[in-house]
C-alpha positions in Angstrom: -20.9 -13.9 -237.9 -20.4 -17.4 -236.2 -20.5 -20.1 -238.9 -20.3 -24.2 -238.5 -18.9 -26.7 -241.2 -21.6 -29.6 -241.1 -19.9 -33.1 -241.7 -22.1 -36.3 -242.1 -24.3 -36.9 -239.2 -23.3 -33.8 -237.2 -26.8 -32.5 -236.8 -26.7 -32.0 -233.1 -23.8 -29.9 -233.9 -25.8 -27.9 -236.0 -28.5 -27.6 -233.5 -25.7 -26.6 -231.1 -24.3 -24.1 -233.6 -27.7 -22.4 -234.5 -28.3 -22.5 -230.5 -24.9 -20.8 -229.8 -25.8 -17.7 -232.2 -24.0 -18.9 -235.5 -26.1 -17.3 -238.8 -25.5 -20.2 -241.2 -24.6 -24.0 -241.0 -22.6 -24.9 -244.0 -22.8 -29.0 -245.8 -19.8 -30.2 -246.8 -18.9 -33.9 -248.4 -22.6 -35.4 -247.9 -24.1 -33.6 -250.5 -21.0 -35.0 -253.1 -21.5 -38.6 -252.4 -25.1 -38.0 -253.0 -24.0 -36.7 -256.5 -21.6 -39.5 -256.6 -24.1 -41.6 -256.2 -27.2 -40.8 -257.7 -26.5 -37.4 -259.5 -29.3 -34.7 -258.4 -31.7 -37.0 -257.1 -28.9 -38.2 -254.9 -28.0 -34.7 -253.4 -31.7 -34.2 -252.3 -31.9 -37.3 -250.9 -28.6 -36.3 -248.7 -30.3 -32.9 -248.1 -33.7 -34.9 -246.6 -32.0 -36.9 -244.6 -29.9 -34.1 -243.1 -33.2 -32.2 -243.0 -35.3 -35.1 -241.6 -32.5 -35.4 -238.6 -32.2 -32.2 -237.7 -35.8 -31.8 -237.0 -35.9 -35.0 -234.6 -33.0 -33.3 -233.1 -35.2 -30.2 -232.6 -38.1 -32.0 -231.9 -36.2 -33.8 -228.4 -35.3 -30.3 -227.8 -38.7 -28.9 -227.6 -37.3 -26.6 -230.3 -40.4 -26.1 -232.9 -38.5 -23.8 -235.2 -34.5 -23.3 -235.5 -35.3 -19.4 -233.8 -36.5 -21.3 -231.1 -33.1 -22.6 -230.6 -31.1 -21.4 -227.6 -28.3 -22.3 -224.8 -31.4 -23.2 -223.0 -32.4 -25.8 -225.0 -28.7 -27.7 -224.8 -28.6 -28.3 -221.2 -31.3 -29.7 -218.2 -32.5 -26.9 -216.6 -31.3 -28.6 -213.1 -27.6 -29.1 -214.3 -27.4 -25.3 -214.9 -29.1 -23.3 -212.4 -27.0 -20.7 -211.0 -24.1 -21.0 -213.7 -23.2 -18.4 -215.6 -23.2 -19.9 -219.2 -21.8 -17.5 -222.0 -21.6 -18.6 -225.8 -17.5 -18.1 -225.7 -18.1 -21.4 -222.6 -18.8 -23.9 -225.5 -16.1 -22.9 -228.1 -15.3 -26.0 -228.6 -18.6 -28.0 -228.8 
């Protein structure tokens, strides 16, 4: 199971993570300084916009749902014809 820590504005990362094969994305100080911030209401707020970013992320893509995700979808098709891309190449994206 392939997992990604999500920090603030690391959506592409989590497009790249969910692309690569990991099973879950996980949030880690955003949603506190939403709670900081504005208690509950704040934390949602967080969660939207982290939402709301990842889609436009998808969107440019041409990803309509995160299963639609794939290595394919991180590169031009022109900059990677003919190499042999494997997830263990982009350990370290």
């Amino acid at each position: 199971m392939r997992w990604r820590k999500k920090t603030t504005n690391a959506y592409d990362k989590t497009l790249k993570a969910m692309a690569l094969g990991a099973n879950a994305v996980t949030v880690g100080r955003p949603y506190i300084y939403g709670l900081a911030n504005a208690g509950a209401l704040g934390v949602a707020q967080v969660l939207r916009l982290l939402r709301d970013e990842l889609e436009i992320a998808m969107a440019l893509c041409g990803c309509a749902t995160l299963a639609d995700a794939s290595m394919a979808c991180l590169f031009k098709p022109e900059a990677v014809s003919g190499a042999n891309l494997t997830a263990s190449s982009f350990e370290n994206l």
